[in-house]
C-alpha positions in Angstrom: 56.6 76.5 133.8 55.2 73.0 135.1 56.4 74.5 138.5 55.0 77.9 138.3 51.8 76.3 137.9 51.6 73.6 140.6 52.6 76.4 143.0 49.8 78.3 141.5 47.0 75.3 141.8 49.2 74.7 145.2 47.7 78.6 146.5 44.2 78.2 144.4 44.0 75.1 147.2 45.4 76.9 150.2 43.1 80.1 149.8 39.8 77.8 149.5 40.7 75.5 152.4 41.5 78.8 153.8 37.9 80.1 153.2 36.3 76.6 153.5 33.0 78.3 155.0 32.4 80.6 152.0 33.5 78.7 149.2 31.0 76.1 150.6 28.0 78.4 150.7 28.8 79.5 147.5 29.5 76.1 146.3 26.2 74.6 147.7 24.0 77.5 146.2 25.3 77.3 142.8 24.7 73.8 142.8 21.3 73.6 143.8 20.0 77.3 142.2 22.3 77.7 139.4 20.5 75.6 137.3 17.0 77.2 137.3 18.4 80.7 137.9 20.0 79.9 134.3 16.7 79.2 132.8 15.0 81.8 134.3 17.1 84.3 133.0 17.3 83.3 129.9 13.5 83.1 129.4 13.1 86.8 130.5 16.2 87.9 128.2 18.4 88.7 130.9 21.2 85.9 131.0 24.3 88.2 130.4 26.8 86.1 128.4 29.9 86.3 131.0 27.5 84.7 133.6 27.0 82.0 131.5 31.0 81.7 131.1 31.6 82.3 134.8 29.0 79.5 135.7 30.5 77.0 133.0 34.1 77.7 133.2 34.8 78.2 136.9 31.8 77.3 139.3 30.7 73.8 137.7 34.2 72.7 137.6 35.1 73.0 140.7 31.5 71.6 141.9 32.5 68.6 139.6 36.0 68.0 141.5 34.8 68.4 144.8 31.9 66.2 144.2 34.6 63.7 142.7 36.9 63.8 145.7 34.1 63.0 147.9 33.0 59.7 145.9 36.4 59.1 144.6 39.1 59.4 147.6 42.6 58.2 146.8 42.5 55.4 149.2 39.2 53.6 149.5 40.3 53.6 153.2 40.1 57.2 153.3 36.9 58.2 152.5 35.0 59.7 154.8 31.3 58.5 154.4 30.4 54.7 154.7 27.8 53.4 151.6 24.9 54.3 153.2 25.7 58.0 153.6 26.3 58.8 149.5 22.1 57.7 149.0 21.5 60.6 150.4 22.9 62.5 147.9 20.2 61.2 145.0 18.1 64.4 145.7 21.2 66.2 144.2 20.2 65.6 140.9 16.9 67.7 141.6 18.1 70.8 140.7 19.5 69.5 137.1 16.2 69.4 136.2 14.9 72.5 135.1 18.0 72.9 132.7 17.7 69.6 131.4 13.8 70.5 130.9 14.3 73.8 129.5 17.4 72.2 127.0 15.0 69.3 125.8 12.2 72.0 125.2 12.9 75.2 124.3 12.5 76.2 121.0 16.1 78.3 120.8 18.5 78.2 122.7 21.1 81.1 123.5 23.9 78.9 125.0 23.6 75.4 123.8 26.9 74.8 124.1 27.6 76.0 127.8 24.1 74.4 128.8 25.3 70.7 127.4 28.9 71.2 129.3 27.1 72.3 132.7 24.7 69.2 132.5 27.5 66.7 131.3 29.9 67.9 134.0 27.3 68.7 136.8 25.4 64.9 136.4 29.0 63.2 136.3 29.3 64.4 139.8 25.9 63.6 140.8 26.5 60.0 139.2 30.2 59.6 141.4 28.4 60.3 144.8 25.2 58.1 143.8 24.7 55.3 141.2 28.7 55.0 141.2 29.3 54.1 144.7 26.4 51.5 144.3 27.7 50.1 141.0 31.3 50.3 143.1 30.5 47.9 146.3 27.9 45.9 144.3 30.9 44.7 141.9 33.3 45.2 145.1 31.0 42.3 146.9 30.9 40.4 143.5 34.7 39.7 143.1 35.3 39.5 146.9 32.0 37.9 148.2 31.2 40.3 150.6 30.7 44.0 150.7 32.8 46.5 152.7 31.9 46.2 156.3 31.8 49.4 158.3 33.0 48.6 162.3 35.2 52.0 162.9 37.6 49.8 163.6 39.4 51.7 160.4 42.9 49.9 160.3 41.1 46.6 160.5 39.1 47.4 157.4 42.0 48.7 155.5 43.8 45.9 156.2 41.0 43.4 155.0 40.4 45.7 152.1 41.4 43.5 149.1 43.3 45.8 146.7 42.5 43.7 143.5 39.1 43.1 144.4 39.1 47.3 144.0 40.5 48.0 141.7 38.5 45.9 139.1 35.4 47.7 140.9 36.6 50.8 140.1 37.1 49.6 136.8 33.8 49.1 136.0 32.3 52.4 137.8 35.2 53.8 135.3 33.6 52.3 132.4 29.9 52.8 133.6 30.6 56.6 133.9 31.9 57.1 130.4 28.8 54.7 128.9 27.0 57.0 131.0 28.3 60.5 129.8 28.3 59.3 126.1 24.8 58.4 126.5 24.0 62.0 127.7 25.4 64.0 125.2 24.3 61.9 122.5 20.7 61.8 123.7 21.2 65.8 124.2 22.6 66.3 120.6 19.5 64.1 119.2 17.2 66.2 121.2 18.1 69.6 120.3 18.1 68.3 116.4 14.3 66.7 116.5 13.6 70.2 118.0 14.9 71.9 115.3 13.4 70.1 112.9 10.3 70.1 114.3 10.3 73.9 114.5 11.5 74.4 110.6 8.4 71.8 109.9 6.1 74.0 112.0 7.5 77.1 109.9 7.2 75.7 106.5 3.7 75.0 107.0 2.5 78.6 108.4 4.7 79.8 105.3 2.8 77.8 103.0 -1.0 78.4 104.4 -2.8 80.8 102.0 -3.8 84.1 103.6 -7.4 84.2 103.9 
């Protein structure tokens, strides 16, 4: 059974390296439209339900590993962008906003559920590429003294690369990301409660106005 489905992820891999260029483009629009083409359904009533389970279920998932390959290689020595490439990927957390707006403000909400998972899984990619790689070589230069220098010289740098140094780095981006996505859904949670209650307030007092 384990080795049916290793052979099965095993294909799932081989048919999207296979198809890099079109998994890409899809990958890259539903990243940066999914999110307000998800509120703009729903506002006009036409957000079918298997869209919404498509969009959670298979799309941001595999957004969210791809995104966590690229910040999180196996080998620090293999990753393919130096620091200063990942802050340009801040802007990536653009397009979360219109969810996150419409999820802290709408009065009901169809998918609540779906909407929180999407936003959870969606920013913990966002956060690997961007505030974790700074968090990484700021406690990377802390414990060794000095940050990861870039020459292209790469069997120099792996070789200089100080393996405990790195791993309690990645230990703290580790526990940084979970403070981070307990944070979120607790702050989501409360929000969607206070706007409840705020509409039931709002409804028990037009209920209890006389009719002149």
């Amino acid at each position: 059974m384990n080795r049916g489905f290793a052979r099965f992820i095993g294909d799932v891999f081989q048919f999207t390296a296979d198809h890099a260029l079109f998994f890409g483009i899809i990958g890259v629009a539903g990243l940066l439209f999914g999110p307000s083409v998800l509120v703009v359904l729903e506002r006009k009533d036409r957000l079918p339900r298997l869209g919404v389970w498509l969009y959670t279920g298979l799309l941001t998932p595999l957004l969210v590993l791809f995104l966590l390959i690229l910040g999180n290689p196996q080998d620090y020595c293999n990753d393919p962008l130096p620091h200063e490439a990942f802050r340009r990927f801040y802007p990536l957390a653009l397009p979360l906003v219109p969810l996150y707006v419409h999820v802290l403000r709408a009065e009901k909400l169809r998918h609540p559920v779906q909407y929180t998972l999407i936003l959870l899984m969606l920013s913990l990619g966002v956060f690997s590429i961007t505030i974790g790689q700074e968090l990484f070589h700021l406690a990377y230069q802390s414990a060794q003294g000095q940050g990861v220098v870039y020459s292209g010289a790469r069997a120099w740098e792996c070789a200089y690369l100080n393996n405990a140094s790195e791993r309690t780095a990645r230990s703290l981006v580790a526990r940084a990301t979970l403070f981070f996505l307990v944070v979120q859904m607790l702050a989501l949670i409360l929000a969607r409660r206070l706007k409840r209650r705020q509409g039931g307030e709002q409804t028990e007092a037009a209920l209890s106005e006389p009719d002149v």
